[in-house]
N, C-alpha and C positions, 0 to 999 in steps of 0.2 A: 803345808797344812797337815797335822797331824789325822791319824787314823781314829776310829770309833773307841773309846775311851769305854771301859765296860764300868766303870764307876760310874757311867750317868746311862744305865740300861734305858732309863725311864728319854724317850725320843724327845719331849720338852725340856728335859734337863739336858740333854745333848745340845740340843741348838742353841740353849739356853748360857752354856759355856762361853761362846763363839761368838756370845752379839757383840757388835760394837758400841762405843758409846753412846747413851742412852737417847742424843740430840742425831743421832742419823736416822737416817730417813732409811723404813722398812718398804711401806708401800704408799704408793699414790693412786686415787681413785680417779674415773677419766673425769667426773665433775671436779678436780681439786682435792677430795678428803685426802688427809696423809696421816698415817699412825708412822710413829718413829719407834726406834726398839726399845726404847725408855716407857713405851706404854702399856705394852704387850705384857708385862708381869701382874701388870695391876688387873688387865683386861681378861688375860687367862684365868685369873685367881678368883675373877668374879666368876666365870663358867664354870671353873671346877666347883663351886661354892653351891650356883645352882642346879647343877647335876647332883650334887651329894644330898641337897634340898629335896630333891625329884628320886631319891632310890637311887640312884645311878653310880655304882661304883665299877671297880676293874673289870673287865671281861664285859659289861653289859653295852648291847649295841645302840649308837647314835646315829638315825641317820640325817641326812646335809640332801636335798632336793632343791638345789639354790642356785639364786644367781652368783656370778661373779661381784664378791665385793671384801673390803677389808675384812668387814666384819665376819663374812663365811669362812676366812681364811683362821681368824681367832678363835674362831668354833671348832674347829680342828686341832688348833692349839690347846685350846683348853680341855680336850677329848682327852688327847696325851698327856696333859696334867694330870688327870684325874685317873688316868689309866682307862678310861671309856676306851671302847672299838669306834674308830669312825667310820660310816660308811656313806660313801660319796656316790648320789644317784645323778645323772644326766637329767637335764632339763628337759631334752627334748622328746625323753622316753614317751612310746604311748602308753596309757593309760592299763593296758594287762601286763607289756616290760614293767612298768613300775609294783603293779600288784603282787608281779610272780617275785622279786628278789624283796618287799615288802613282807610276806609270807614265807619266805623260805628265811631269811634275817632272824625276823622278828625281833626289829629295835625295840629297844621302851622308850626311847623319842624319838619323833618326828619333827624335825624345823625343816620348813616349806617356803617356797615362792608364794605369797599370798594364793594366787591365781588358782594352785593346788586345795588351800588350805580347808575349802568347803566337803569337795569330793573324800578329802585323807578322814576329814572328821568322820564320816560315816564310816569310811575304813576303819579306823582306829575303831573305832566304840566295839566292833565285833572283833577285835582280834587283842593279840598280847600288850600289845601297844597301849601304856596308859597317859602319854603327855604327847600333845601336838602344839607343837610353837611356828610359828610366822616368821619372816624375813624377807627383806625384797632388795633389789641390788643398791638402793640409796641406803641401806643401813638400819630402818626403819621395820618396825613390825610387834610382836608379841615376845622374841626372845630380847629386844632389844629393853622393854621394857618390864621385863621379868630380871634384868641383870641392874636395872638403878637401883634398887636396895641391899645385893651383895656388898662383902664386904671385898677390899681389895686384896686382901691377903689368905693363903690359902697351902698349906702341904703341897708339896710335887709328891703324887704318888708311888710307892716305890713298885716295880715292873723288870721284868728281868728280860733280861735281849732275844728269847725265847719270847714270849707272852706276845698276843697279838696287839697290833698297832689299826690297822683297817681290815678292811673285807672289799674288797673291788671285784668286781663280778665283771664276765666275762662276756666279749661281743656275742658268745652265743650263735657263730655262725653254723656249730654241725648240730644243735639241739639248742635247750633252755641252757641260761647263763650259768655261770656255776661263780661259786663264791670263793674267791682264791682270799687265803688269807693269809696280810702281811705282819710280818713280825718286826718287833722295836729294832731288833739289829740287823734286819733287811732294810728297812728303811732310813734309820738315821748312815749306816754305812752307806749304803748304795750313793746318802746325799751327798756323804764326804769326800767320797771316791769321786765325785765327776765333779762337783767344784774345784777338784786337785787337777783331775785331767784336761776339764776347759779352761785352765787358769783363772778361777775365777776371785778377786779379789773385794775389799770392802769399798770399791771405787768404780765397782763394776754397777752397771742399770739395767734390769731385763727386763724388755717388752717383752709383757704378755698377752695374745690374742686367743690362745687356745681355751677351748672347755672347760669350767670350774670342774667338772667333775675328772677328766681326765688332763687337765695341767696341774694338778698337786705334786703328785711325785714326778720326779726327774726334771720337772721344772721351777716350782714353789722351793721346793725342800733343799736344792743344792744352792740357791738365794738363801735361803737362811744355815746354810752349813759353813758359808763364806760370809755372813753378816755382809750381803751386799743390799742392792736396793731394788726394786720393781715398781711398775708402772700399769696397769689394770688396764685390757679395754674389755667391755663385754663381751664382744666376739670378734672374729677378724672381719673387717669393712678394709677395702685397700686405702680408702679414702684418709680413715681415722688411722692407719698403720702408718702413712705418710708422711700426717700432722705430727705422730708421736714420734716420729725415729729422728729426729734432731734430739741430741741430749743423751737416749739410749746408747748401750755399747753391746746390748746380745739380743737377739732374734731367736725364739724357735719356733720352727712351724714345719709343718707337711708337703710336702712337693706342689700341690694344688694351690697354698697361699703363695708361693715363689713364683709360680706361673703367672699370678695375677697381678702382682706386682711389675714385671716384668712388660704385662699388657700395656702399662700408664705410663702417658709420657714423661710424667713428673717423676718416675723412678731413676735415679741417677746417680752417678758416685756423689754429688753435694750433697743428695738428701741424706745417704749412707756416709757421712765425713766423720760422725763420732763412732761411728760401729768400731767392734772388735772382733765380733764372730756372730756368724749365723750357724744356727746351726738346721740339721732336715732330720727327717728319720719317717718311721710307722709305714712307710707305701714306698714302691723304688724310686728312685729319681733317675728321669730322663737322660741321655748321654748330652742332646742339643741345648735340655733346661739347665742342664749345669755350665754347659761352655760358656751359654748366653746371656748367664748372671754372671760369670766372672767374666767376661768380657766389659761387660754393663757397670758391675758396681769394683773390681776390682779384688774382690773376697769370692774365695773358693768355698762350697756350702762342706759343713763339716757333718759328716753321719754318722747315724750311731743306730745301734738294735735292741730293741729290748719288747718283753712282752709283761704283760698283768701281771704273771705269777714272778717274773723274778727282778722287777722294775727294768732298768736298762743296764744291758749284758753286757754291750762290748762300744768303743770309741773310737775313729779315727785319732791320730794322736794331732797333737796341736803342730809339732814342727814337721810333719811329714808330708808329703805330698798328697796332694786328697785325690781323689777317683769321684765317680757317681756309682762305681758301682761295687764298693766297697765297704763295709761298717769296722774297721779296725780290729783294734784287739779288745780283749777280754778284760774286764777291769783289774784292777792289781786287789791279787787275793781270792780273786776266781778263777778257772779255766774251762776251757771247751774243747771237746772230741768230737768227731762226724766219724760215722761208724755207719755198716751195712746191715741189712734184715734182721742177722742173727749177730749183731751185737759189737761186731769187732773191727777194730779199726780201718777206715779205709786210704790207699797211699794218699800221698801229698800230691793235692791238684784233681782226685776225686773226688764228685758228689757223693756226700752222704747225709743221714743224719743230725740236727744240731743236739750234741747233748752238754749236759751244766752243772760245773761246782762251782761255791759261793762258798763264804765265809758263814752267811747267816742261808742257811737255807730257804726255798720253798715250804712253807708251813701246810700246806697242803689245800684242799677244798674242803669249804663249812658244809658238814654234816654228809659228806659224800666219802667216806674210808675206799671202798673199793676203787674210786674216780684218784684217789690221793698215791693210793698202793699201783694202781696204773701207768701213773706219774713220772716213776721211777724205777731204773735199772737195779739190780739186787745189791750191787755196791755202791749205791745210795746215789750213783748220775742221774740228773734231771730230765729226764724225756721233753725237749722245747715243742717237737712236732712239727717242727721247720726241716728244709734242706736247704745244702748252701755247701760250698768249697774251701778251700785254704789256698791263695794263691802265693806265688814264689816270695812276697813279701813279711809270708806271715799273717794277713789282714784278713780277715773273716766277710767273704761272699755270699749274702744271702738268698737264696733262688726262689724261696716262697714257703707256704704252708704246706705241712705232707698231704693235706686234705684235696690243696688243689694239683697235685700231683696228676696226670692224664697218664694213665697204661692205655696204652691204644696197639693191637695188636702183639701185644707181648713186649713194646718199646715202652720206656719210661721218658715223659717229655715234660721239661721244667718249665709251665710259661713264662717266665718274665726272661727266658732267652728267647723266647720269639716276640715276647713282646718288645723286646730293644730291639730289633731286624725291625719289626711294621713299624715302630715310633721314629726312626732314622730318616723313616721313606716322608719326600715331597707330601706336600697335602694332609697326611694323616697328625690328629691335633695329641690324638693319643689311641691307645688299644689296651686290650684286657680279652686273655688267652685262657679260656676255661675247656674244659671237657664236657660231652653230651651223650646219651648212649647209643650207639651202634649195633646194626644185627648183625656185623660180620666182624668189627673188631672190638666190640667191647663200648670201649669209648673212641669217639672220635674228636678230634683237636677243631676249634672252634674260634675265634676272633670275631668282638663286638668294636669296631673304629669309630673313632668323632672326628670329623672331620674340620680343616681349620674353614674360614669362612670364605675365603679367599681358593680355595682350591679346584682342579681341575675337575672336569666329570672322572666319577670311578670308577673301574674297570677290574672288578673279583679277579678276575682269566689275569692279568698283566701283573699284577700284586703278587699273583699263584706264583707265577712263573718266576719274577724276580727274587721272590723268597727260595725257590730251590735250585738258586743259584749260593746263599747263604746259609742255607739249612739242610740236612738232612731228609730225605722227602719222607717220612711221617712223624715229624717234625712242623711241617708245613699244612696249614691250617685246611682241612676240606672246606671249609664254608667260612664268609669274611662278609660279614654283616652289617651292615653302616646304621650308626644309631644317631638321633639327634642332640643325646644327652648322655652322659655314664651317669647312670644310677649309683649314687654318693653316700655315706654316713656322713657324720659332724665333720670328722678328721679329714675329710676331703676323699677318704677309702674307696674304691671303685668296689659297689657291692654286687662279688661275682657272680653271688647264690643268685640274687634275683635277675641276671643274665642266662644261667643257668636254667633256672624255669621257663624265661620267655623262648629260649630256643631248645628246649628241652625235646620237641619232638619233629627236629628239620631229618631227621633221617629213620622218621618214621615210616610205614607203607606210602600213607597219603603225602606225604613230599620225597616225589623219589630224584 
């Protein structure tokens, strides 16, 4: 597969190259709808039509507050026709997440979930925002019915590889989100480079279970870089992932849906007999959850890294031996350095660092310059904010976010190396290794466990001692806290922050 062709800067002419013939099948809705790529010009042509209708040219932002459905996905498309910004909000935001990157955007459309559509109209009327359209995941609504009178044909606007493609804001876990914003040749590249690296061809099928709002790029987009085909569920149910993976040949999801798969007895290599690849990524994967899926299905989980601001960085490769605790290399046309405090590289097999060149840069955060100028080393390296290694293969080990970094006593301790030590051990279902503050070392290291259901009584003292037979002793957690539940995002994420508060003050006066 050829590389990003800069004669079609504009991202819908890009993809727009590469479809196949017009009777293949793009996408399938879990009720049956199917748009084929033969329809998709007409269907674009009608939204860029009524965006130019509505004011809406280059540069002005659209946002998507939707469910999964074809129709959200042509919205997008037609964004990038028209050179519109799209901005893709999560369903399940609450009500002030949505207001603050609402406010901070400031689309001139709004298309919603119905459900939304009453609360936004108030919003809108006081703010920049002049057009609120409707959508709901059967296809139905206000934009659907504002686009039966366009015409089917329409200009691809012209946009240069530079110019922004969306705005995808940020988990927001050390503050308010921030609006990273992606460029035409960040995205159309990024799609072409991993359809190339996962072999993806026009005979390939990808279930999709993940978030409309966070399954677009790295998983939408490199489906239409390869003119392959896709299959919609609303969200992941193991039930309906079940029904749908006869037929499929790719899988992506988060370590949390593999686990649950894994739970039903009906997951087996039959049901997995047309697969080609799964692939994992976003949260680490278990050493046991990886053995116990290739044991099970016979495919080894393929990982990969990447973050908002520069889509996905790096891949295991396809003929190489996978790991779980691996993310591969660097896309071809980008690279990565891990370097220490002050900037300089560190040897081969030491933590440091993750930093990032790309073909099409990081375009920065909307309307934050100093956040953007932050971002980045003085010879233009991308600051990821991650740490992680280079092991003797070359393959890119990622150890977590610098933020959950623990200095405990003047020691730096990477959790997700202690948290592979507790996940190994009998009984424990999974763990999540934060820091908390300390009067004598600062921070002190911290383990919240789930326990499987089936497992022994628990014993903090026995766990202690076993780990400092594996670890480093302050390395080895002070306090190991059994929770009923990991508190979760969408993506399956164990959210640390609000761990971090509930045991925020175990090494206070009053708990001594």
């Amino acid at each position: 597969m050829q590389g990003f062709d800069h004669a079609h800067d504009n991202v819908y002419a890009a993809f727009a190259a590469r479809f196949p013939a017009p009777d293949r099948l793009f996408v399938e809705a879990e009720d049956g709808r199917r748009l084929t790529y033969g329809e998709i010009p007409a269907a674009t042509a009608r939204i860029a039509n009524l965006l130019r209708r509505l004011g809406i040219g280059p540069g002005d932002r659209v946002a998507g507050l939707l469910d999964k459905s074809p129709e959200a996905l042509l919205l997008y498309l037609g964004c990038c026709r028209a050179g519109a910004v799209y901005l893709p909000i999560h369903v399940e935001l609450t009500p002030p997440e949505v207001d603050h990157i609402l406010l901070d955007a400031e689309p001139r459309l709004l298309v919603c979930r119905p459900a939304w559509a009453e609360r936004l109209r108030g919003w809108a009327a006081a703010s920049p925002v002049r057009h609120l359209l409707t959508l709901d995941g059967a296809g139905a609504g206000g934009l659907t019915e504002a686009l039966s009178g366009e015409a089917p044909e329409a200009p691809v606007a012209a946009a240069g590889s530079t110019a922004p493609n969306a705005i995808v804001y940020t988990s927001g876990t050390t503050g308010k989100p921030k609006g990273a914003i992606l460029s035409n040749g960040l995205v159309a590249w990024n799609a072409m480079a991993l359809a190339e690296a996962w072999g993806m061809t026009r005979e390939d099928v990808l279930l999709h279970a993940n978030p409309m709002a966070f399954g677009l790029f790295g998983t939408t987009t490199p489906v239409l870089a390869a003119g392959a085909a896709m299959r919609l569920l609303p969200k992941f149910e193991t039930e309906a992932v079940l029904r749908a993976l006869p037929g499929a040949t790719m899988f992506a999801g988060v370590p949390t849906y593999y686990a649950r798969l894994l739970a039903h007895p009906g997951f087996s290599r039959q049901s997995c007999r047309t697969m080609r690849l799964f692939l994992t990524g976003s949260a680490p994967m278990r050493a046991d959850l990886f053995e116990a899926f290739r044991a099970r299905t016979g495919h080894a989980l393929l990982d990969r890294y990447g973050m908002t601001e520069a889509l996905i960085i790096a891949s295991m490769p396809l003929d190489a031996p996978r790991r779980p605790d691996a993310s591969g290399l660097p896309l071809p046309g980008s690279a990565l350095r891990l370097v220490d405090e002050a900037g300089a590289a560190v040897p081969p097999g030491a933590v440091g660092a993750i930093e990032l060149r790309q073909p099409f840069p990081f375009s920065g955060y909307w309307r934050a310059p100093e956040k953007t100028t932050a971002a980045f080393r003085a010879d233009g390296w991308f600051i990821t904010g991650d740490f992680g290694r280079v092991d003797p293969d070359g393959y890119l080990c990622v150890l977590g976010r610098g933020t959950e970094l623990i200095i405990t006593g003047g020691f730096n301790v990477y959790p997700k190396e202690v948290e592979a030590s507790l996940n190994a051990m009998p009984g424990i279902a999974e763990a999540a290794v934060f820091g908390v503050p300390h009067p004598d070392f600062g921070e002190a290291v911290v383990a919240a466990i789930q326990l499987e259901p089936d497992a022994p009584p628990f014993s903090e003292a026995a766990v202690r001692l076993l780990l400092t037979g594996e670890l480093a002793r302050y390395k080895v957690p002070k306090r190991i806290q059994v929770v009923p539940e990991m508190p979760r995002n969408t993506l399956g994420k164990i959210r640390k922050t609000l761990l971090q508060q509930r045991f925020s003050d175990l090494f206070a006066p009053e708990h001594p």
